[in-house]
Every structure is written in structure tokens, then in C-alpha cells.
C-alpha positions in Angstrom: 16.2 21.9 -44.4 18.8 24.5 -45.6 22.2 24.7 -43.5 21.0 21.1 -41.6 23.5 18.1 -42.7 21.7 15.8 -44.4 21.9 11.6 -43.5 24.6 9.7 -46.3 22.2 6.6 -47.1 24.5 4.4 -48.1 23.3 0.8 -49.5 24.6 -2.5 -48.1 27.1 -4.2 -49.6 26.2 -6.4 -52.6 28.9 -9.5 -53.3 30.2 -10.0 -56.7 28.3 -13.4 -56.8 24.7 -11.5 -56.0 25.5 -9.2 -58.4 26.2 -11.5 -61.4 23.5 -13.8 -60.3 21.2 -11.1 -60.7 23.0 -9.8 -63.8 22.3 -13.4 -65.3 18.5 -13.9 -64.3 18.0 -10.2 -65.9 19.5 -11.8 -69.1 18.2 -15.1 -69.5 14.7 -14.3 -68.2 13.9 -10.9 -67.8 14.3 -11.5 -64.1 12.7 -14.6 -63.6 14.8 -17.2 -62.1 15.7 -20.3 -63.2 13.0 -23.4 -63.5 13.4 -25.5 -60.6 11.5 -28.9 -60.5 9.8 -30.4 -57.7 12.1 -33.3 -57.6 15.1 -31.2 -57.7 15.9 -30.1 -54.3 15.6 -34.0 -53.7 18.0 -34.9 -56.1 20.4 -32.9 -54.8 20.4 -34.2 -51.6 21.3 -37.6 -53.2 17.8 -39.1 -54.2 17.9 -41.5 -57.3 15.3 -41.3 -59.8 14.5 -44.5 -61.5 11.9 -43.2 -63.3 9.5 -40.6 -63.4 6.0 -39.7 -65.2 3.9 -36.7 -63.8 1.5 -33.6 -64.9 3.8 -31.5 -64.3 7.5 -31.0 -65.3 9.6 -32.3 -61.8 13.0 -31.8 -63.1 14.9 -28.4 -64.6 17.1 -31.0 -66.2 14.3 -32.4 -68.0 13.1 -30.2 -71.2 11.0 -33.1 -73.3 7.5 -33.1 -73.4 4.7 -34.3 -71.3 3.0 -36.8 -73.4 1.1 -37.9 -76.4 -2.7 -37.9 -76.8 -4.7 -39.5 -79.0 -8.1 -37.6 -79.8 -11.1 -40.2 -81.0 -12.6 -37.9 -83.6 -11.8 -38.3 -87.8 -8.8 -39.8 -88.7 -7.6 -40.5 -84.9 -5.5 -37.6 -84.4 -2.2 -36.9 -82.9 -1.0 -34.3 -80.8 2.1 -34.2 -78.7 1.9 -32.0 -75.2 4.6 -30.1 -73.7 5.1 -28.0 -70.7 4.7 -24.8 -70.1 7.3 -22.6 -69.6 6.5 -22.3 -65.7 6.5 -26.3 -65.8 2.4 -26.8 -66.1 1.1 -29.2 -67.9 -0.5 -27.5 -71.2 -4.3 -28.2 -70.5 -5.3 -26.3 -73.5 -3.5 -27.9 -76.0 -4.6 -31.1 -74.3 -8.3 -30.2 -74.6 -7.8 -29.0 -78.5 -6.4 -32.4 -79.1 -9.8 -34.3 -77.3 -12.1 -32.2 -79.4 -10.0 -31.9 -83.2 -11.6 -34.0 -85.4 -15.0 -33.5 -84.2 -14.5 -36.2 -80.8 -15.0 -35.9 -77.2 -12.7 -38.2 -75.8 -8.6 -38.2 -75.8 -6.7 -41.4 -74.6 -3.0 -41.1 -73.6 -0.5 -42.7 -76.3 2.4 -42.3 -74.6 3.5 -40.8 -71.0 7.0 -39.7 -71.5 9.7 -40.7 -68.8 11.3 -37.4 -66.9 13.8 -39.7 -65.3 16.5 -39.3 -68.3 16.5 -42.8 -68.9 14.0 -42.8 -72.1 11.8 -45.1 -70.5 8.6 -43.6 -71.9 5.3 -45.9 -71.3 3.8 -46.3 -74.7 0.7 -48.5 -75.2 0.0 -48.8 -78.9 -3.2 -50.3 -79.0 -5.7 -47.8 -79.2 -8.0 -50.2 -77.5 -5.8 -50.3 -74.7 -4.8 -46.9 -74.0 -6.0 -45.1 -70.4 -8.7 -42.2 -71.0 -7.4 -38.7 -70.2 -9.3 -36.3 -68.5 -8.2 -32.5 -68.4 -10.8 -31.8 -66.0 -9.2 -33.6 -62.4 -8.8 -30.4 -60.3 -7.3 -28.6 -63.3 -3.9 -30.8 -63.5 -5.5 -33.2 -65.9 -4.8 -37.6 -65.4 -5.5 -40.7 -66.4 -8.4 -42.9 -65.4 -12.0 -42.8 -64.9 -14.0 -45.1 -66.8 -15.0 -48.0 -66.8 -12.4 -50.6 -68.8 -10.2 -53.4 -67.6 -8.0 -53.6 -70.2 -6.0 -50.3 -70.0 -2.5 -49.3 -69.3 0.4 -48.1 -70.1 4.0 -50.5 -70.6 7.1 -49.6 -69.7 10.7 -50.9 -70.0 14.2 -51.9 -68.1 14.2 -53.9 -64.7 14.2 -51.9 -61.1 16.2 -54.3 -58.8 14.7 -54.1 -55.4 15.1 -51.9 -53.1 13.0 -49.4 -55.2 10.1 -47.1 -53.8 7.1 -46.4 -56.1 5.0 -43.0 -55.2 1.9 -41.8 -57.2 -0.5 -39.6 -56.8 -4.0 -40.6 -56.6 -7.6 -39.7 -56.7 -8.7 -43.4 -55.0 -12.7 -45.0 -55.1 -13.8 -47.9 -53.3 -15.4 -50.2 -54.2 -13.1 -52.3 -56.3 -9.5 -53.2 -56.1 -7.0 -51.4 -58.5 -3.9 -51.6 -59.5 -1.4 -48.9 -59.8 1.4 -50.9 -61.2 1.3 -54.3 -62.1 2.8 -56.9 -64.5 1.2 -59.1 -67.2 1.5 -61.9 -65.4 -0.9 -60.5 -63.0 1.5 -59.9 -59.9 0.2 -56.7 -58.1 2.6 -54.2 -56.9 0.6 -51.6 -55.7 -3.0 -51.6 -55.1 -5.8 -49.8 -53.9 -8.6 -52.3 -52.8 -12.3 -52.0 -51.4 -12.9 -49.5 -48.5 -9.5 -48.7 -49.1 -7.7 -52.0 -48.2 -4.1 -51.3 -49.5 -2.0 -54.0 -50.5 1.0 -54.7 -52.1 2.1 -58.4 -53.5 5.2 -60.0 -55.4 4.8 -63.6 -53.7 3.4 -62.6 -50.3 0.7 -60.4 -49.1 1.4 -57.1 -46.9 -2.2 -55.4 -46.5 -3.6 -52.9 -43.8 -6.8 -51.4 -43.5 -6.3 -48.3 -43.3 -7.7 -46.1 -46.1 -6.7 -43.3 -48.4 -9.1 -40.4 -48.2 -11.1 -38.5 -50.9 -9.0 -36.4 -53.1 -5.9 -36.6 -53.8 -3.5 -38.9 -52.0 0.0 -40.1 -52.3 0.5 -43.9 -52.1 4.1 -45.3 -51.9 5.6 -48.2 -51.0 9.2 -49.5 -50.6 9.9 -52.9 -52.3 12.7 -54.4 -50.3 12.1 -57.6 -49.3 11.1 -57.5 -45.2 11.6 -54.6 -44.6 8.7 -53.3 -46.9 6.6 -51.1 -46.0 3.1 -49.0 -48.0 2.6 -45.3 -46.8 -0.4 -43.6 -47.5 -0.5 -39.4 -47.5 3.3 -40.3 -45.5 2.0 -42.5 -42.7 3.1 -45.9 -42.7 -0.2 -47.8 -42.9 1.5 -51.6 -43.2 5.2 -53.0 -42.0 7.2 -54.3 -42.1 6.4 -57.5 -44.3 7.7 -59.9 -47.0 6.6 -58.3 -50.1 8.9 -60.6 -51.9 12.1 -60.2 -53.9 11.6 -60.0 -57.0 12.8 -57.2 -59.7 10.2 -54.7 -61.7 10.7 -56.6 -64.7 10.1 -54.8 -68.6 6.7 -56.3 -68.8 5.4 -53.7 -66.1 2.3 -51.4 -66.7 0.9 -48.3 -65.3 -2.5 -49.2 -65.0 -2.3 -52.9 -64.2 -1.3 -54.9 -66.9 -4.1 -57.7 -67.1 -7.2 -58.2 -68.3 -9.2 -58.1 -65.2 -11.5 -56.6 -62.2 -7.9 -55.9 -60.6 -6.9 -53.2 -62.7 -6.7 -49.8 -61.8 -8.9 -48.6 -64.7 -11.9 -51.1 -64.0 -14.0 -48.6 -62.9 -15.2 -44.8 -62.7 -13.1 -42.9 -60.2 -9.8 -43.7 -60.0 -7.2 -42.0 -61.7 -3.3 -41.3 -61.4 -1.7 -37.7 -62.0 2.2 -38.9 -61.1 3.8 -41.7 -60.9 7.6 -41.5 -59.4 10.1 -44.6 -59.0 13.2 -44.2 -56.9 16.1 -46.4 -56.6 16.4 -47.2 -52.8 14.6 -45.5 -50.4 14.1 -41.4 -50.2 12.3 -41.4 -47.4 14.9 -40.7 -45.1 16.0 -37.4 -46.8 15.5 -34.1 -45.1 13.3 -33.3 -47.5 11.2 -36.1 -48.2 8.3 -34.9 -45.7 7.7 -31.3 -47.7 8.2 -33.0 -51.0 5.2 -35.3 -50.3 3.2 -32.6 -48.6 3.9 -30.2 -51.6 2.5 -33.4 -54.4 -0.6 -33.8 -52.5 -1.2 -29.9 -52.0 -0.6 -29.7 -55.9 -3.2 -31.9 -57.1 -5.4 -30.9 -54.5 
């Protein structure tokens, strides 16, 4: 209104840091901010990762690719998967590589370690190597048909204490194992009516179940004071799980020619598979973490 004073809106103040933050997200990615992985909030409260393999990339410090896929069609093809740029899993290129060649079916080569350590699992045999399926509630895994003589080797000993966590889409029926060595020893497994046990030299069992869907499964290998969680709930310890290391003839997937292993029959498959040194559990934000993995591969 003419002659009436009008109100001076003047903005808040804006530190030098917010404004070069800003300045640097505009530059580097049109205003998107910076990748950050689901393991990194973790890390930086002190977590150690020993080694990790997922679906999805869990660290902004890892920029490698997801895996390799081998399609069954003419000539056995090749194809190497990356990441997207918002950290998916490239399903697409994934599914190109099962059908080039004329096949139907891609089997996972390699899974390539996110920990910075290198330690990528790698099963040459093509006879040996886990089916992969794009279709497991769009995240794509590894599992689901009937073979006992898959998996997945890995290398470099894990002294104890080390917690194992994967992500898992569980069936009863059978027992399976997630990790195991070729000597048979068992380190995680999902059993019949979803009996959970874990074994070096000892037994530590409970009989409580994982649910249908996806679940997380973890245990901490530390002698006594072991324990197995399932979906975050401790579900058995403490007990003697032994004390042995994770020795360089471990396998994702079991690691021996039997009814134990995780790939022995239809409906099991794993989407991640995380090793820490020590125990995470304990960190603030262990809780959300876990509840976050689940609700991903949900």
C-alpha cells in the first residue's frame, strides 16, 4: 500500500561452511550430495570391516564393481556388474548378461569384496558357481536351486572375535550353510524349522526361527561368549562356539559336497554378507543399521 512502510525480510544468516558446502554439491553433482554407504555411518563410529559382499554398494569409499556373472548361453559369456550411481545394484545389466547368448540362467563368477582388502570370492569352476537370480524382491542374490556343490571361496584368516551378518531369504526343511569351510566345519547355519546353529568344535543351537522374507542372521565368534542373533534378537548364548580362526579355505555357500550346504535346495538365498572384526553390536548405531538391511531387501 502506497505511503505504508513496507516489512525488511531479511534472510538468516548462512555460515561460510553452509555456503561452500552447498557451493561444492552444486559443482560436483548438480546438487545431489555426496554417496553415502550403508556401512558408513558405522564406520565412522569406529566399526571394522573385515570384509564385505552385498547387492548394494555399502561404502562411499568403495568405487569397484559388484560382481561377475556368468550367462549359460553360446560361448559362456562374461559380463562384469557395477553400481549404479545411487549405489543399486545394476539389475539390468545383470539380466542382459543371463539372457546374451541365447541362455536363461547366469551363475555368479565372482562377488567382489567392498571391505578394501581385495578379498573377492571367486569360484572358477563353472560347475560350482551359485545361481543368480535378479528376481528376489528386485535386489537380485544368490541361491535357489537345487545343488550341493556351490559356493563361493574366499581368502585371508579372521582371528576371532569376528561377527558374520547376512541377509537371508531362509526355507526349512533342510539345514544350510551360510559360511562354512572345506573341511566341513559349519559356521553359520540355518537348519530345519529354523534350528540355527553355529559350530567350530562345539555346538550353540536354539530353536527359535527366522521368519519368511528377508532376515538378518549374525553371530559373534568369540569363544564363550558367542552368541547367533536373528532379525537383532539374540536367539542362543552365550556358548562355546570354539576358537578357531576363519581360515583361507572359507566359502560363502558352504564349502562341501553335501545336504549341509546352503545351496542344497530351492529357497534359500543370500543378498549380503558382512564380516566385522570384533563386535559392532554395541555401537549406537548398530540397531537402525540392521533394521535399515532387512527393510532394504524386504
Amino acid at each position: 500500500m502506497a505511503g505504508v512502510p513496507q516489512t525488511l525480510q531479511i534472510p538468516p544468516p548462512v555460515s561460510i561452511q553452509t555456503m561452500l558446502y552447498n557451493t561444492y554439491l552444486q559443482i560436483i553433482g548438480g546438487g545431489n550430495a555426496p554417496f553415502v554407504g550403508p556401512l558408513d555411518a558405522l564406520v565412522a563410529q569406529g566399526a571394522s570391516i573385515a570384509r564385505a559382499w552385498s547387492q548394494q554398494r555399502l561404502l562411499a569409499s568403495y568405487t569397484g564393481s559388484a560382481d561377475i556373472l556368468r550367462g549359460d548361453g553360446s560361448g559362456s559369456p562374461e559380463a562384469t556388474i557395477n553400481f549404479l550411481a545411487n549405489g543399486e545394484y545394476d539389475l539390468t545389466a545383470a539380466e542382459a548378461a543371463r539372457i546374451a547368448g541365447g541362455g536363461t540362467q547366469a551363475y555368479r563368477k565372482t562377488w567382489f569384496d567392498q571391505s578394501g582388502g581385495a578379498f573377492d570370492a571367486t569360484q572358477s569352476v563353472a560347475a560350482r558357481q551359485p545361481p543368480f537370480t535378479t528376481s528376489v524382491r528386485a535386489k537380485g542374490a544368490i541361491g535357489g536351486i537345487a545343488s550341493t556343490n556351490c559356493d563361493l571361496p574366499f581368502t585371508g584368516n579372521i582371528a576371532q572375535p569376528f561377527f558374520i551378518y547376512a541377509i537371508v531369504t531362509v526355507s526349512t526343511g533342510s539345514s544350510r550353510n551360510i559360511l562354512g569351510q572345506s573341511s566341513g566345519t559349519n559356521y553359520l547355519r540355518e537348519s530345519a524349522l529354523g534350528v540355527l546353529t553355529t559350530r567350530f568344535t562345539n555346538s550353540l543351537a536354539s530353536s527359535a526361527g527366522a521368519s519368511a522374507g528377508a532376515n538378518s542372521i549374525s553371530s559373534l565368534l568369540n569363544g564363550f561368549s558367542s552368541f547367533i542373533r536373528v532379525n537383532n534378537s539374540i536367539v542362543a548364548g552365550p556358548g562355546n562356539a570354539g576358537t578357531s580362526a576363519l581360515s583361507t579355505d572359507a566359502k560363502i555357500g558352504g564349502g562341501t559336497v553335501s545336504a549341509n550346504s546352503w545351496f542344497a535346495l530351492a529357497g534359500a538365498t543370500i543378498s549380503e554378507l558382512i564380516i566385522f572384526n570384533g563386535n559392532p553390536t554395541a555401537l549406537a548405531g548398530w540397531a537402525a543399521f540392521d533394521t535399515a538391511r532387512r527393510a532394504y531387501y524386504a
